[in-house]
ZADO-1210 file (C-alpha; in nm, 4 decimals, padded with zeros to 6 digits):
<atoms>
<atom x="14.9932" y="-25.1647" z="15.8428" code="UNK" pos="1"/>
<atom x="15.0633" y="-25.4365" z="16.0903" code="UNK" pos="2"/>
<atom x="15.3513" y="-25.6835" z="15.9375" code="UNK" pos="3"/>
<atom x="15.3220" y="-26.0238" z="16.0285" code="UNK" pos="4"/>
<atom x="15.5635" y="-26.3570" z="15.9773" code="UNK" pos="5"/>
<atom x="15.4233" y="-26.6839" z="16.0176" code="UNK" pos="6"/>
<atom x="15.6188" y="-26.9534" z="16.1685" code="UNK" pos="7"/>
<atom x="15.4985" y="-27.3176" z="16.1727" code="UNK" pos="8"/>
<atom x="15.6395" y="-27.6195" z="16.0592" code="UNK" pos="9"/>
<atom x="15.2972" y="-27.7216" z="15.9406" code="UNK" pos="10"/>
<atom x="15.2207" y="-27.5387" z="15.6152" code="UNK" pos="11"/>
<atom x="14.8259" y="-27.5988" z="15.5896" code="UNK" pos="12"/>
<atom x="14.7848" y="-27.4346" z="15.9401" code="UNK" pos="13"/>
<atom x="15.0339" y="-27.1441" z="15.7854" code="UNK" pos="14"/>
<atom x="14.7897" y="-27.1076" z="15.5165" code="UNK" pos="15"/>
<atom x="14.4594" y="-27.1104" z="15.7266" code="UNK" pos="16"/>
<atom x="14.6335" y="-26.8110" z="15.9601" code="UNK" pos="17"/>
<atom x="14.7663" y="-26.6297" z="15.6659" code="UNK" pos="18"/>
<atom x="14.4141" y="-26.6343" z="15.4852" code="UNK" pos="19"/>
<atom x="14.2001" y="-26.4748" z="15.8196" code="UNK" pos="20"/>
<atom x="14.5037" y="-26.1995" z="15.8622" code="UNK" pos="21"/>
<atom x="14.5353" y="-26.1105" z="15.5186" code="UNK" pos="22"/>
<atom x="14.1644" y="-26.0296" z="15.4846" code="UNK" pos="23"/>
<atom x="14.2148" y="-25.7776" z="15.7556" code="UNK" pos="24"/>
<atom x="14.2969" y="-25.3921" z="15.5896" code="UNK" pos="25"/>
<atom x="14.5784" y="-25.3249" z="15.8671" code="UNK" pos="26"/>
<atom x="14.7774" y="-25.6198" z="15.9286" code="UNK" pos="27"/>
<atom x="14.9652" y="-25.8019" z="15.6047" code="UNK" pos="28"/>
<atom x="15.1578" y="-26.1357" z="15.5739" code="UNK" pos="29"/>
<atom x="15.5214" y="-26.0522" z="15.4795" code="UNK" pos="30"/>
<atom x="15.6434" y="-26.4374" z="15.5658" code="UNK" pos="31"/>
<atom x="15.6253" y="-26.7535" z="15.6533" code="UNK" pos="32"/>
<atom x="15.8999" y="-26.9965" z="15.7896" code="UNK" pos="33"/>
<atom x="15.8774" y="-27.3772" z="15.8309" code="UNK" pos="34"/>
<atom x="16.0984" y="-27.4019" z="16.1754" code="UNK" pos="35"/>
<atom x="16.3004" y="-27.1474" z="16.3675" code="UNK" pos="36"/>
<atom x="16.5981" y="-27.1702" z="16.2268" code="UNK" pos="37"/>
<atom x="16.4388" y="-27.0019" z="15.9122" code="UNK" pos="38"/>
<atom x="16.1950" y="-26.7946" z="16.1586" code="UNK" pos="39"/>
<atom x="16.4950" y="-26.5801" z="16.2611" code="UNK" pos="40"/>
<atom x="16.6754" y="-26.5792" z="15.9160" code="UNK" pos="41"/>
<atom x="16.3165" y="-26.3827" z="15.7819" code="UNK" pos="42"/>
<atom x="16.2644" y="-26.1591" z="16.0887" code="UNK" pos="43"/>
<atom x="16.6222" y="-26.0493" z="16.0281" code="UNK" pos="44"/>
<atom x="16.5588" y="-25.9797" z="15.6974" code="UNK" pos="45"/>
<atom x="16.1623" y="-25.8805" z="15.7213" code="UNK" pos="46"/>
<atom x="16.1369" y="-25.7079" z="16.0142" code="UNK" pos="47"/>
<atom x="15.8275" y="-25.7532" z="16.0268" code="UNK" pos="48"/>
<atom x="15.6369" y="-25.6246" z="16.3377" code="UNK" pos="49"/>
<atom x="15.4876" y="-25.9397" z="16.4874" code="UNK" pos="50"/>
<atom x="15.5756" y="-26.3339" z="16.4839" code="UNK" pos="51"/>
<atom x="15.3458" y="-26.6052" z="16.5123" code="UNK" pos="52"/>
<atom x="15.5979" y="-26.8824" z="16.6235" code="UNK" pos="53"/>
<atom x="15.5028" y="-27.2085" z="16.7418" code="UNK" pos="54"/>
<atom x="15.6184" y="-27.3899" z="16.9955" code="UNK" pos="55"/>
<atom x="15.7403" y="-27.7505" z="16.8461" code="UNK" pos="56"/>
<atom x="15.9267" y="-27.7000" z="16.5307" code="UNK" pos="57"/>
<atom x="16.1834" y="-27.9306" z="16.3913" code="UNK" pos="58"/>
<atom x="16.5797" y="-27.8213" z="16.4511" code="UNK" pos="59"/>
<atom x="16.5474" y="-27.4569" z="16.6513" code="UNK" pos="60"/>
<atom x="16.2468" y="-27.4365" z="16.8049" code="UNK" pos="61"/>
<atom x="15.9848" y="-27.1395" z="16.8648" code="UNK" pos="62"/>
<atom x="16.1028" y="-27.1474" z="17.2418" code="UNK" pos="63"/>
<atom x="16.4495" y="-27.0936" z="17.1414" code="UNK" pos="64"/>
<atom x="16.4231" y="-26.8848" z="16.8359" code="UNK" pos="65"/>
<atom x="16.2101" y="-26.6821" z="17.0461" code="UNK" pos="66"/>
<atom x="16.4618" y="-26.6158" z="17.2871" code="UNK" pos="67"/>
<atom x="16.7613" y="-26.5783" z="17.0204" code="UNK" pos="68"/>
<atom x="16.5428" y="-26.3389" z="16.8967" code="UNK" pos="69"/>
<atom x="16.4630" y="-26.0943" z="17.1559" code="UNK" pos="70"/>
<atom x="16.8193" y="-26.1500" z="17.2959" code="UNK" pos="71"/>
<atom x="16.9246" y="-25.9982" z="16.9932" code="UNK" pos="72"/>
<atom x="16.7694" y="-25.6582" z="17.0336" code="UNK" pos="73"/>
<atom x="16.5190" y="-25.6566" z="16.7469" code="UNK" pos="74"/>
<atom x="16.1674" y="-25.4665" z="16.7819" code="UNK" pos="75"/>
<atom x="15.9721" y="-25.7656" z="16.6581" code="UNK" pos="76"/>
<atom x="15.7078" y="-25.9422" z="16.8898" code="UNK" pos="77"/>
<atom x="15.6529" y="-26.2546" z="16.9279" code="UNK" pos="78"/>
<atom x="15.3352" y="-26.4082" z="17.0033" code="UNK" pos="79"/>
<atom x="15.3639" y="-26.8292" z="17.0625" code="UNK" pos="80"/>
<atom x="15.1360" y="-27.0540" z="16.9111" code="UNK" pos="81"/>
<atom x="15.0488" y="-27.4106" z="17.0309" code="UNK" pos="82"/>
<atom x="14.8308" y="-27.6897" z="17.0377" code="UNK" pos="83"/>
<atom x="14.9411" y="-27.7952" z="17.3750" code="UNK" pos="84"/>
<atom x="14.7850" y="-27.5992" z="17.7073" code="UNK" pos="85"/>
<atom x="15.1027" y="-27.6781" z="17.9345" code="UNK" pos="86"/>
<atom x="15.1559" y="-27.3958" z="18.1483" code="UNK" pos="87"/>
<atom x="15.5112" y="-27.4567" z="18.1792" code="UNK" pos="88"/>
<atom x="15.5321" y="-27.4000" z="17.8103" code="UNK" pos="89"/>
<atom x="15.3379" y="-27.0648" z="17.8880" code="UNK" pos="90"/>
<atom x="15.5773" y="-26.9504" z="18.1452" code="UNK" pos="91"/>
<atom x="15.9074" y="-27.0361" z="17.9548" code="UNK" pos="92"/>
<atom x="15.7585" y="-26.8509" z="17.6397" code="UNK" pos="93"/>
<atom x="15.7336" y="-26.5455" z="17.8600" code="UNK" pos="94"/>
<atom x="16.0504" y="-26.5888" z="18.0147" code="UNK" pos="95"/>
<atom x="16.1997" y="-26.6190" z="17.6369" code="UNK" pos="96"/>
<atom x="16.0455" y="-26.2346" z="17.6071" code="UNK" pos="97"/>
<atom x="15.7071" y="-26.3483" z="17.4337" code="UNK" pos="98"/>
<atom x="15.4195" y="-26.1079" z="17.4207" code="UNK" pos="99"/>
<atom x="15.1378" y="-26.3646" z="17.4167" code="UNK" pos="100"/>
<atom x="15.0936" y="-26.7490" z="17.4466" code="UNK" pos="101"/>
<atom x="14.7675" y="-26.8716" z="17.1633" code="UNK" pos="102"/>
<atom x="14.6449" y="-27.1800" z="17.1146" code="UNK" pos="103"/>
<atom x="14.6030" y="-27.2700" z="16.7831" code="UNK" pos="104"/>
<atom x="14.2646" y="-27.3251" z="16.8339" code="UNK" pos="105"/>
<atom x="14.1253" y="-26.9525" z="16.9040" code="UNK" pos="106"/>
<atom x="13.8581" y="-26.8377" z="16.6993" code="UNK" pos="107"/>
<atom x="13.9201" y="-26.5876" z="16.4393" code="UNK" pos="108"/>
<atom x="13.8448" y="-26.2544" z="16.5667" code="UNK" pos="109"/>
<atom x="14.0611" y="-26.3573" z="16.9206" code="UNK" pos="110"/>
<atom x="14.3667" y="-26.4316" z="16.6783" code="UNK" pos="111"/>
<atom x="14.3008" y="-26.0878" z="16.4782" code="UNK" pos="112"/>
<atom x="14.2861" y="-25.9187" z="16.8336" code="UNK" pos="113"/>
<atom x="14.6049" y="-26.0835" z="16.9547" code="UNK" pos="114"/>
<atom x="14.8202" y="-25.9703" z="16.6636" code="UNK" pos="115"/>
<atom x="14.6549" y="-25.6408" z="16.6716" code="UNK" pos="116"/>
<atom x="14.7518" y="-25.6451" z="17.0350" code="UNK" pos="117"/>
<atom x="15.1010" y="-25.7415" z="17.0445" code="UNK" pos="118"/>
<atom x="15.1678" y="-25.4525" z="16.7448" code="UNK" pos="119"/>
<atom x="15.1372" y="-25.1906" z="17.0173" code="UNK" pos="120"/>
<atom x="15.2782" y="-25.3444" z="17.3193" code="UNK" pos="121"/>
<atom x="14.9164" y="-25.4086" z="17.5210" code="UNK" pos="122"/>
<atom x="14.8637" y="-25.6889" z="17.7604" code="UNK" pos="123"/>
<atom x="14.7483" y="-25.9906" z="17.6179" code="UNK" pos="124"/>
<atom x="14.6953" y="-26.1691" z="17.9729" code="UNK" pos="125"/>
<atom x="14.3492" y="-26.2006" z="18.1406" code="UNK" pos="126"/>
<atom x="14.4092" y="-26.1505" z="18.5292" code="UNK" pos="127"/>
<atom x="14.3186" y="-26.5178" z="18.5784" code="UNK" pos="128"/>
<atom x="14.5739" y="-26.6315" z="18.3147" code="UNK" pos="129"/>
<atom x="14.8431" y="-26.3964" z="18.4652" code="UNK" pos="130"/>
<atom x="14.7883" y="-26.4791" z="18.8654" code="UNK" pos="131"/>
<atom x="14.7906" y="-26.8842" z="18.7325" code="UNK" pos="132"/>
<atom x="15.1168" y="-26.8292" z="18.5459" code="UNK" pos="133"/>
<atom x="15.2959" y="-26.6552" z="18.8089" code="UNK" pos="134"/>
<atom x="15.1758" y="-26.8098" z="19.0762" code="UNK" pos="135"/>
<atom x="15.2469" y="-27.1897" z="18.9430" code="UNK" pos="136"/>
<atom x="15.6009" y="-27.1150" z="18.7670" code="UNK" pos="137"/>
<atom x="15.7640" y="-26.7812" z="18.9648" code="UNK" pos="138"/>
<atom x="15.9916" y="-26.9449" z="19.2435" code="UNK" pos="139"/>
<atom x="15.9305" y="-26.6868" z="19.5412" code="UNK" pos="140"/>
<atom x="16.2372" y="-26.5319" z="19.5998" code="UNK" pos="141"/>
<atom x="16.4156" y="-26.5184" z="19.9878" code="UNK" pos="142"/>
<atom x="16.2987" y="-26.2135" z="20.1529" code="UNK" pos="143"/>
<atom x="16.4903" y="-25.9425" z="20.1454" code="UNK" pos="144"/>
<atom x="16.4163" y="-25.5830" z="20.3941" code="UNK" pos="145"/>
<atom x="16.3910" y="-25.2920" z="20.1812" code="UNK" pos="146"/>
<atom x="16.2948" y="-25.2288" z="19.8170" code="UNK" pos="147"/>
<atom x="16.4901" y="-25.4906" z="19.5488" code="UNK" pos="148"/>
<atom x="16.7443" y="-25.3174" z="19.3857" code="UNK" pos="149"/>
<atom x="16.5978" y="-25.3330" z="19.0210" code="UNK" pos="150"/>
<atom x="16.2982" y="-25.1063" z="19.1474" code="UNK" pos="151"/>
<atom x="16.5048" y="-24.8620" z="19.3191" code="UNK" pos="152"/>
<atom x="16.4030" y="-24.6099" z="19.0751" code="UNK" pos="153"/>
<atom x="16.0432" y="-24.6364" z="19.0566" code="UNK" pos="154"/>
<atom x="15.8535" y="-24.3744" z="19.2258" code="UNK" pos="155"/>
<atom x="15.5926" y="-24.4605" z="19.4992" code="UNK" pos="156"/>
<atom x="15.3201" y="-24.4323" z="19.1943" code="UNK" pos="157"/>
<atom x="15.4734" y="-24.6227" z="18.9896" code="UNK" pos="158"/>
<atom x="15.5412" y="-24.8912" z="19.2093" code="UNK" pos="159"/>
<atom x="15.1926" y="-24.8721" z="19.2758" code="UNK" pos="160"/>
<atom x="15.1219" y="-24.9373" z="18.9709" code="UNK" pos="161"/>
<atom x="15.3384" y="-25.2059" z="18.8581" code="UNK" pos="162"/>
<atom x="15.1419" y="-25.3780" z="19.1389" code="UNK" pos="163"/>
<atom x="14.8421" y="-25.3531" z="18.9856" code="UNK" pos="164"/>
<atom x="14.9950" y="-25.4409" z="18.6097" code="UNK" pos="165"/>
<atom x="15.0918" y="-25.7519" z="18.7802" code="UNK" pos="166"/>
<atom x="14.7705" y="-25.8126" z="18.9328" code="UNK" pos="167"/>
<atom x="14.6383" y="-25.8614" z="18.5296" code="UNK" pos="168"/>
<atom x="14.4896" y="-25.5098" z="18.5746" code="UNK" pos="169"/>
<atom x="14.3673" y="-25.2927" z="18.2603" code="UNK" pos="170"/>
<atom x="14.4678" y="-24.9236" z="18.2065" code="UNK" pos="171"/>
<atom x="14.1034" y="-24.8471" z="18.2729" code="UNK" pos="172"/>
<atom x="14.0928" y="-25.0338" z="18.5547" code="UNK" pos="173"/>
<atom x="14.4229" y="-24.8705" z="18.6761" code="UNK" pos="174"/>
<atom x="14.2456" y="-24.5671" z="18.6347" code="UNK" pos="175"/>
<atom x="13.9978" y="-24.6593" z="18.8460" code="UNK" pos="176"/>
<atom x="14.1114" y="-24.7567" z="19.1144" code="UNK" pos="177"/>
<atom x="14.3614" y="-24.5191" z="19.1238" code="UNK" pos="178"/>
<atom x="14.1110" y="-24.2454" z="19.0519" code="UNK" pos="179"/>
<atom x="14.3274" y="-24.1229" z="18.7369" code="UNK" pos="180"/>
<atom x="14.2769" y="-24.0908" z="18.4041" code="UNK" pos="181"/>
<atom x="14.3479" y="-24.3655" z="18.1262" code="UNK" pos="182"/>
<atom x="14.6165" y="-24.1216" z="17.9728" code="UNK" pos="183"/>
<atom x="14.8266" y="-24.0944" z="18.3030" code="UNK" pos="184"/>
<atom x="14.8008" y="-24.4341" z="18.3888" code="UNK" pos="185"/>
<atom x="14.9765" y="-24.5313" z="18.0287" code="UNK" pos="186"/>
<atom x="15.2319" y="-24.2479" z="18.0950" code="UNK" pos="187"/>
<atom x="15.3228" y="-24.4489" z="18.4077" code="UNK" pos="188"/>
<atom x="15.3269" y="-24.7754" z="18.2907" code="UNK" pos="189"/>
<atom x="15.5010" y="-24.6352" z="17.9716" code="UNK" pos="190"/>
<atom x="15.7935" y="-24.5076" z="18.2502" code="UNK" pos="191"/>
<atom x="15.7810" y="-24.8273" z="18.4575" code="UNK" pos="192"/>
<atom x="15.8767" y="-24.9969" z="18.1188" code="UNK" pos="193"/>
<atom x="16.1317" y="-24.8078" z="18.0393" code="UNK" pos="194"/>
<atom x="16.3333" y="-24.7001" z="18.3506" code="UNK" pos="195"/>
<atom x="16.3521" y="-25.0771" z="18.4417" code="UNK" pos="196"/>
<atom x="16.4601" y="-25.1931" z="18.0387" code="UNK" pos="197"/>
<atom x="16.1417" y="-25.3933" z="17.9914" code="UNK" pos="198"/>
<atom x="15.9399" y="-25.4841" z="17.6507" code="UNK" pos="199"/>
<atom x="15.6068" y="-25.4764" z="17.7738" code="UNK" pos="200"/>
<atom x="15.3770" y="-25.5604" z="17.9966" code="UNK" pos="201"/>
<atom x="15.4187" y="-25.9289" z="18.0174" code="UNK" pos="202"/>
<atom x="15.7898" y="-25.8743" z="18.1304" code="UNK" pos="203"/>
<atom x="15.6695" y="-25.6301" z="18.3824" code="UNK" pos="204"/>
<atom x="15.4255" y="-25.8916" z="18.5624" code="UNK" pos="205"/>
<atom x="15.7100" y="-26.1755" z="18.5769" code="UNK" pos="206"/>
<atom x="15.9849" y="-25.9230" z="18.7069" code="UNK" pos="207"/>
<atom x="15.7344" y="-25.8041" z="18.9996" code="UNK" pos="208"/>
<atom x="15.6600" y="-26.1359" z="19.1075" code="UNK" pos="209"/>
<atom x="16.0592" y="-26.2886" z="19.0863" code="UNK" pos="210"/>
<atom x="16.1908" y="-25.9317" z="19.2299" code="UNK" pos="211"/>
<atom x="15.9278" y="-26.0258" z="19.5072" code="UNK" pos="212"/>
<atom x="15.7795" y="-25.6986" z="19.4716" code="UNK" pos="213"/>
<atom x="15.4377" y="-25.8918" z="19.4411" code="UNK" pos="214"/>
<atom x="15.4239" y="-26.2528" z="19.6304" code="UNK" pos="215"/>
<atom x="15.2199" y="-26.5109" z="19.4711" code="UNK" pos="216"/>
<atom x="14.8887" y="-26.5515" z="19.6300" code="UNK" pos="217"/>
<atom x="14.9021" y="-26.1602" z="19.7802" code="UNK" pos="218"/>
<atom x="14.5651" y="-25.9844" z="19.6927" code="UNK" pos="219"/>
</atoms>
């Protein structure tokens, strides 16, 4: 069962996301918090395994508590919800440690996906959204000769890899081009993530780009 807290300073759109997840047999509605100060009081005490946090929330808001969040160590992910399509917003959500940026106004089964999504760590960026976010907000970095230092331990593979991850590639399409299988392609990914401390995915594409690993506008 996928837990889910709900934080939104608005309470009917609270109750309009609460009804379309609760229908669903594996994710539940453990919370729901009317800014970010109380956001992080309930994930604290919820745990719950995703966040819906908007942006623009009186006192704390979803930005920060995001952030506080994550800083914090906890397992939860957060997935932002807005009504406003600012990239920068995008970018600084990601750079908080967000899994996902929604608008509010995404049709049901794209919200249901999204949650289902972020439970398990998979991307939740299309290559276009991905290449438009980094490209825009990722300041290239001076260049460097040689490897930067945080990717010193990646293999040649998995460097490879990473690439691709922060080209908005799939597993499957990993696999593809790589001519390996689905399974192996995860099990890299999976070891990219965790030699270089990352959360997921997201994390992965915005550390390639500002390690200058990938330069915006390459490929």
């Amino acid at each position: 069962m996928i837990r889910v807290l709900l934080a939104d300073d608005q309470a009917l759109v609270r109750e309009g996301f609460a009804m379309i997840l609760d229908a669903q047999e594996d994710i539940e509605v453990v919370g729901e918090a009317p800014d970010g100060a109380a956001a992080m009081a309930l994930v604290r005490e919820l745990e719950p395994d995703v966040v819906l946090m908007d942006i623009r929330m009186p006192g704390v808001d979803g930005l920060e508590a995001t952030a506080r969040l994550l800083a914090g160590g906890t397992r939860t992910r957060v997935l932002i919800l807005t009504t406003f399509d600012l990239d920068e917003y995008v970018y600084e959500a990601f750079r908080a440690g967000a899994s996902g940026f929604l608008l509010k106004d995404v049709s049901r089964a794209q919200l249901i996906a999204a949650v289902r999504a972020a439970a398990v760590g998979d991307q939740l960026l299309s290559p276009a959204i991905t290449r438009k976010l980094i490209e825009q907000f990722v300041r290239r970095p001076p260049k460097r000769p040689g490897l930067p230092e945080a990717l010193a331990g990646l293999t040649e593979r998995e460097l490879h890899v990473l690439r691709l991850v922060a080209g908005g590639n799939s597993n499957a399409e990993i696999a593809r081009e790589l001519y390996l299988s689905e399974a192996t392609v995860k099990t890299h990914v999976g070891h990219v993530l965790q030699k270089l401390g990352l959360r997921d995915r997201v994390q992965a594409v915005v550390l390639a780009y500002e390690s200058g690993l990938v330069e915006p506008g390459a490929g």
